[in-house]
Rosetta silent file (secondary structure, phi, psi, omega in degrees, C-alpha in Angstrom):
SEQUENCE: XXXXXXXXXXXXXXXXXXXXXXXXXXXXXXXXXXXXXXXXXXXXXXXXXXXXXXXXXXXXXXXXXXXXXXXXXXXXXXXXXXXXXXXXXXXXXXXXXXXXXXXXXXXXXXXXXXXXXXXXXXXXXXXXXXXXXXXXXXXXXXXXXXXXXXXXXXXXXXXXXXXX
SCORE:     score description
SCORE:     0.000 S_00000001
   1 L     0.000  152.471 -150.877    0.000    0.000    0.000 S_00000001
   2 L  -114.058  177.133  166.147    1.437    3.574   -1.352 S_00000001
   3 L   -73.167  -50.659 -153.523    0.911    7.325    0.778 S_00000001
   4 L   -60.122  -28.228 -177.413   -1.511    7.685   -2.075 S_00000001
   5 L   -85.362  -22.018  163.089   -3.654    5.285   -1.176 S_00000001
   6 L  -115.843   24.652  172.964   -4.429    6.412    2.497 S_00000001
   7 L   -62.796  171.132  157.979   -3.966   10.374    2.089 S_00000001
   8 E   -94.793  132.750  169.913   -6.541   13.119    2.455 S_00000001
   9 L  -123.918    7.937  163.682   -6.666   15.230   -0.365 S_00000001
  10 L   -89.786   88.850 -169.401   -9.454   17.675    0.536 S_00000001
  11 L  -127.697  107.124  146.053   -6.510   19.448    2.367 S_00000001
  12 L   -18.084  113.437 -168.320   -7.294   22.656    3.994 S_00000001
  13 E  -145.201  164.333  164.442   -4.497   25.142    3.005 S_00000001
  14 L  -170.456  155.485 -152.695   -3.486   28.737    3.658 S_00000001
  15 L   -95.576  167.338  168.847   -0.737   31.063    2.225 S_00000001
  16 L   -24.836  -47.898 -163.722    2.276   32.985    3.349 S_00000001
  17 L   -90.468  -23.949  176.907    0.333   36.277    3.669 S_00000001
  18 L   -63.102  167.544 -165.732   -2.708   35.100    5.510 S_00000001
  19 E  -101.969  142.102  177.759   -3.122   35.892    9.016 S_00000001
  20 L   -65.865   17.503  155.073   -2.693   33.303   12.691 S_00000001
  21 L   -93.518  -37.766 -176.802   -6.421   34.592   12.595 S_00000001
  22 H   -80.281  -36.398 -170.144   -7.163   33.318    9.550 S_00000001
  23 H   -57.680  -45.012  176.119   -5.022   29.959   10.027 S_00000001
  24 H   -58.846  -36.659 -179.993   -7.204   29.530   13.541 S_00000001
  25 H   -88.182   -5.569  153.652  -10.509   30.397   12.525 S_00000001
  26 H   -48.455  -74.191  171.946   -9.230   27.456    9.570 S_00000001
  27 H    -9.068  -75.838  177.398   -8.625   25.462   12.415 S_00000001
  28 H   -53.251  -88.226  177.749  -11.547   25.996   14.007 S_00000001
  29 H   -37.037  -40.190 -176.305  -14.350   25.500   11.287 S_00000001
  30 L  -128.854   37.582  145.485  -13.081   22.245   10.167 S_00000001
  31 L    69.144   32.157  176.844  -11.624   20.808   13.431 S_00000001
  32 L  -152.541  154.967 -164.684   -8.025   20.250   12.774 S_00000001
  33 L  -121.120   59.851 -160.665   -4.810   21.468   13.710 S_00000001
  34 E  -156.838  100.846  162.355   -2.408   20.829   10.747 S_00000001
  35 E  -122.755  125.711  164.354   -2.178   23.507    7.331 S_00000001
  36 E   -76.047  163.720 -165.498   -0.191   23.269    4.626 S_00000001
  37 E  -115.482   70.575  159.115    1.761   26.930    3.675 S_00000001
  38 L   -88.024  172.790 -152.537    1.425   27.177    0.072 S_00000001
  39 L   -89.311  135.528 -177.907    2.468   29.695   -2.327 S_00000001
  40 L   -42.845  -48.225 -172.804   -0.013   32.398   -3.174 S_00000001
  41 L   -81.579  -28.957 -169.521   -0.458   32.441   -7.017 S_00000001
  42 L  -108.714  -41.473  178.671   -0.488   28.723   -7.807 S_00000001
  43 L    82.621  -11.855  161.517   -2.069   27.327   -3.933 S_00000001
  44 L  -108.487   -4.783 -174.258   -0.089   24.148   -4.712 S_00000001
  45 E   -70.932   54.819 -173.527    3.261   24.680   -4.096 S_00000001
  46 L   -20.138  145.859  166.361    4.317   23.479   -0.509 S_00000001
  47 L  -140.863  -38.838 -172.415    6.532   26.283    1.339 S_00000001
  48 E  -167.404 -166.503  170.834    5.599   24.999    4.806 S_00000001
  49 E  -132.976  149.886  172.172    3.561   23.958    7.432 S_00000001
  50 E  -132.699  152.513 -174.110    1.602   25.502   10.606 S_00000001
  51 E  -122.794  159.501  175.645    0.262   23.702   13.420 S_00000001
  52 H   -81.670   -5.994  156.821   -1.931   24.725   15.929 S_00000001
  53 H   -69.587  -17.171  175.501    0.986   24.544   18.241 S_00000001
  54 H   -74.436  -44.116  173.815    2.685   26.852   16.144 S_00000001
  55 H   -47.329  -52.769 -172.552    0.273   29.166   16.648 S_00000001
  56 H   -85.308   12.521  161.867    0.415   28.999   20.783 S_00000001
  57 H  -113.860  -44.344 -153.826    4.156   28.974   20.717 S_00000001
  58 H   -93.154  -50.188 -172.478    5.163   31.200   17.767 S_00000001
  59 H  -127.368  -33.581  177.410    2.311   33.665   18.308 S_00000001
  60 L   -96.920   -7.012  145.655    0.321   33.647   21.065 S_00000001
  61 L   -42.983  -57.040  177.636    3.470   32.746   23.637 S_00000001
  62 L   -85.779    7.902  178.149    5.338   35.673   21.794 S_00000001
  63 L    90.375  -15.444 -152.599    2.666   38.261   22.063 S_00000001
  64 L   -84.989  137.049 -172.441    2.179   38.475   18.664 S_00000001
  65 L   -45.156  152.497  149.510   -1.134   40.373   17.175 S_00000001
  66 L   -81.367   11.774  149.771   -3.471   38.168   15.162 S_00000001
  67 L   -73.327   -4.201  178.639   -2.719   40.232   12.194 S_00000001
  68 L   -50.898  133.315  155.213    0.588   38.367   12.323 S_00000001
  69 E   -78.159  128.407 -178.019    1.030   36.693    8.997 S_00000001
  70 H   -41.968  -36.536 -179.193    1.879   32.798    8.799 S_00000001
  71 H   -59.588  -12.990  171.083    5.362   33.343    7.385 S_00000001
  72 H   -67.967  -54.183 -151.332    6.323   34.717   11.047 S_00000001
  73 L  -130.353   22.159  165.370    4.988   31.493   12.318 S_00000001
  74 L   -86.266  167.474 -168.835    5.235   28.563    9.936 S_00000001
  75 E  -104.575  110.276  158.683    7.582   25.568    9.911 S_00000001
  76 E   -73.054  169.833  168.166    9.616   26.020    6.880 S_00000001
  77 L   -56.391  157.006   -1.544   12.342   23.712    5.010 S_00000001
  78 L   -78.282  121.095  164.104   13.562   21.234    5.573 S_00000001
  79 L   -99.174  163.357 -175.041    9.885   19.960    6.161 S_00000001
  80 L   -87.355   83.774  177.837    9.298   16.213    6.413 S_00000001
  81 L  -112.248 -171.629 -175.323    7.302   15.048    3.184 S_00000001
  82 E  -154.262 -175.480 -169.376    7.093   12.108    1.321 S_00000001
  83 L  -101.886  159.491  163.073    5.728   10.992   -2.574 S_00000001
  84 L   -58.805  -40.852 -164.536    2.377    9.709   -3.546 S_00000001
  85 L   -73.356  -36.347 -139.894    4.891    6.149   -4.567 S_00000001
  86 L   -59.303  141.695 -165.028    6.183    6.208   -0.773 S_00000001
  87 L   -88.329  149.518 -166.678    5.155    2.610    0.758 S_00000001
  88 H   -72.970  -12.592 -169.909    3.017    3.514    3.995 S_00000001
  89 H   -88.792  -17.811  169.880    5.440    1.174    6.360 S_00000001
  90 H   -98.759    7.566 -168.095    8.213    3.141    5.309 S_00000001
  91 H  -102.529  -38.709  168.891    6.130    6.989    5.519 S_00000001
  92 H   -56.141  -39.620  169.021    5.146    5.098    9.176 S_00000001
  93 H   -96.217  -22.078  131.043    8.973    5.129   10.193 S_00000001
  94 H   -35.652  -78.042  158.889    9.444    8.205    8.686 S_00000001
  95 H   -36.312  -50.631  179.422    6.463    9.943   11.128 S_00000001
  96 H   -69.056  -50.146  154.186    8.537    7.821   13.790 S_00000001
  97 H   -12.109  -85.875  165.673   11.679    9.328   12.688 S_00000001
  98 H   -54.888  -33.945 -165.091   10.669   12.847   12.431 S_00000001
  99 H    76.484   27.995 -176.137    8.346   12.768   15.529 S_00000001
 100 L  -107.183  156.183  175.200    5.686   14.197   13.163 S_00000001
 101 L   -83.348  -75.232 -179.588    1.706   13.423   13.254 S_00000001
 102 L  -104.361  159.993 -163.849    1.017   14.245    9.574 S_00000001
 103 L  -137.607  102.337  146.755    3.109   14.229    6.571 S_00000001
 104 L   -59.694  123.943 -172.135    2.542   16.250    3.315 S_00000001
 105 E   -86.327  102.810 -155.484    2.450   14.250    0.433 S_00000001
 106 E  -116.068  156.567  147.804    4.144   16.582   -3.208 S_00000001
 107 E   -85.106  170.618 -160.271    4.773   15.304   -6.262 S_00000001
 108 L   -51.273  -26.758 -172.897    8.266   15.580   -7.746 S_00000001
 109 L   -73.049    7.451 -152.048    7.840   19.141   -8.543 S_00000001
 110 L    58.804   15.942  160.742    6.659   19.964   -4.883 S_00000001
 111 E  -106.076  155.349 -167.857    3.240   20.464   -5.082 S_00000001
 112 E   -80.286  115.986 -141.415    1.005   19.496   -2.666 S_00000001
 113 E  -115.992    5.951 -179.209   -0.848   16.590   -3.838 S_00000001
 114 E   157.110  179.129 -172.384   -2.450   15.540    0.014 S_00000001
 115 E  -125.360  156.842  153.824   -1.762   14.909    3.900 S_00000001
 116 L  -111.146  119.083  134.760   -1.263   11.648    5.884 S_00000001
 117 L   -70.616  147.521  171.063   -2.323   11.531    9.331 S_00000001
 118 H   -57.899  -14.919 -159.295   -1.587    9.403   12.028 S_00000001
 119 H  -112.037   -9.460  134.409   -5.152    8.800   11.968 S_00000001
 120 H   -47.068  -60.146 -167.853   -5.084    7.768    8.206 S_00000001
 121 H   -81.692   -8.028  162.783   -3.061    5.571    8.512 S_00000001
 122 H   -55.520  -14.001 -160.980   -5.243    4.209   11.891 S_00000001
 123 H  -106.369  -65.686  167.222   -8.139    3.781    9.515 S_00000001
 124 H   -44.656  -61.858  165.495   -6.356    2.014    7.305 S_00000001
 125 L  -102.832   21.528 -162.652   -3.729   -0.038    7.999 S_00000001
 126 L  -124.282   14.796  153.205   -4.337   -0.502   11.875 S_00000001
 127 L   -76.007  -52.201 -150.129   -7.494   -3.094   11.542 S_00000001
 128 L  -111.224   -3.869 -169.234   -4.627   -5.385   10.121 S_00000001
 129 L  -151.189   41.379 -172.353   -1.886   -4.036   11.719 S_00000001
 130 H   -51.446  -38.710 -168.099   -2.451   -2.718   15.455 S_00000001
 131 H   -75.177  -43.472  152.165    0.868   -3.180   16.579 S_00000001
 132 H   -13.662  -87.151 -178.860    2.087   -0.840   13.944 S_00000001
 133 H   -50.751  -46.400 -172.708   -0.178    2.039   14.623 S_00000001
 134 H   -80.806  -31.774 -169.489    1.168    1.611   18.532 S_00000001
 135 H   -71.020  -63.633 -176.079    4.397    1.592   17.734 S_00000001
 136 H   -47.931  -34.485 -157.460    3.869    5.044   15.612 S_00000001
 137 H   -82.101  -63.364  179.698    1.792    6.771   18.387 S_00000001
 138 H   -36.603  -29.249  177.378    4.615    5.368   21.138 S_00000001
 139 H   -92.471  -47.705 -179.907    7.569    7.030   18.880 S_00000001
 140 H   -87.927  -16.349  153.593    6.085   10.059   17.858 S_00000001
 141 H   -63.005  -52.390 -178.931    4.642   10.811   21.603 S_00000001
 142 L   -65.594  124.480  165.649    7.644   10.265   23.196 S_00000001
 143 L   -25.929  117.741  175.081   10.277   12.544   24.383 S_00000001
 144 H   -34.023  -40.296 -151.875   13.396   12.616   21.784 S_00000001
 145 H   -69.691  -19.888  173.545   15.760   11.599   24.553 S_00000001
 146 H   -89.518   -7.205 -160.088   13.681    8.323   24.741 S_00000001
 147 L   -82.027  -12.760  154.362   13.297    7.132   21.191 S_00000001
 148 L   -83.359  -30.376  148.491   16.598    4.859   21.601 S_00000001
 149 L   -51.630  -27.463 -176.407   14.888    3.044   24.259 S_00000001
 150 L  -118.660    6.490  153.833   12.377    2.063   22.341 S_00000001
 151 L   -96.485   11.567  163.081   13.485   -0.230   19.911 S_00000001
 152 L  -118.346   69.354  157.741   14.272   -2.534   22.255 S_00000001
 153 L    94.081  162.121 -166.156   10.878   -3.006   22.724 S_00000001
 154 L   -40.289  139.223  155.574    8.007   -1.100   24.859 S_00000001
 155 L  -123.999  166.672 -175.210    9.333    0.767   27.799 S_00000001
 156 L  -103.905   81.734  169.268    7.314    1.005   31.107 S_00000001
 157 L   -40.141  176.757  176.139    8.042    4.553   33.060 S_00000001
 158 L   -72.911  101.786  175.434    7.477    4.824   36.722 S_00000001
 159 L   -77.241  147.173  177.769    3.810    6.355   37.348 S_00000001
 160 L   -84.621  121.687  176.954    4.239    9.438   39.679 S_00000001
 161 L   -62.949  112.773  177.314    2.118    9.125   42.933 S_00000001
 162 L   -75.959    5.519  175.666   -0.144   11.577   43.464 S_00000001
 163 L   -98.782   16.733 -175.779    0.034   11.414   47.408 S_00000001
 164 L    55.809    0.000    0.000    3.631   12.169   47.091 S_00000001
């Protein structure tokens, strides 16, 4: 199975020049917290990405108006993408790799031809493949400092008491 085959391609986009008002009230209206940053005249043309964490770190952390424009506060190259060809078990250790939730998906030219979500590929491959889909959520959830830990095999933290 290819990226192509579990992407989204009704993918939600917004440009350089748009505002962390406009990316939010994006957000907002269709319930998700992942835009691609394409280029204004063509709209297919990957430049970047914004998250809704970028937003609370990049701009609403820093003070910054909601007239801010996304190019203040988008994730830029090197972004983590993959091909339409890419097999999903290797765009799943990629996402583990990167530590990323979603992945745009460009054809060779860079344009933006769809998104992967972790929750694509839950719908998808994870009826036939649960331990997969745990493995990605366990790798891209975890703290960097832990992700050498965990290929040899699950590890089991401490739980913190709450009675001290």
């Amino acid at each position: 199975m290819q990226a192509s085959d579990v992407m989204s391609t009704s993918v939600k986009t917004v440009t350089p020049l748009m505002t962390v008002s406009d990316a939010a009230t994006i957000m907002c209206d269709f319930d998700i917290g992942f835009l691609p940053v394409v280029d204004d005249s063509d709209r297919t043309k990957l430049l970047g990405v914004v998250t809704d964490r970028d937003l609370v770190t990049r701009a609403l952390a820093a003070r910054l108006g909601q007239d801010t424009t996304i190019r203040f506060v988008m994730s830029g190259p090197p972004l983590t993408i993959a091909r339409e060809s890419t097999d999903v078990h290797e765009l799943l250790r990629l996402m583990e790799r990167r530590q990323v939730r979603r992945v745009p998906i460009v054809s060779q030219d860079g344009r933006l031809r769809g998104v992967v979500s972790q929750g694509d590929l839950a719908l998808r491959i994870g009826p036939s493949e649960p331990a997969a889909i745990e493995g990605l959520l366990e790798r891209v959830s975890a703290p960097a400092w832990l992700l050498p830990f965990l290929d040899d095999g699950p590890v089991r933290l401490p739980r913190h008491r709450a009675d001290g």
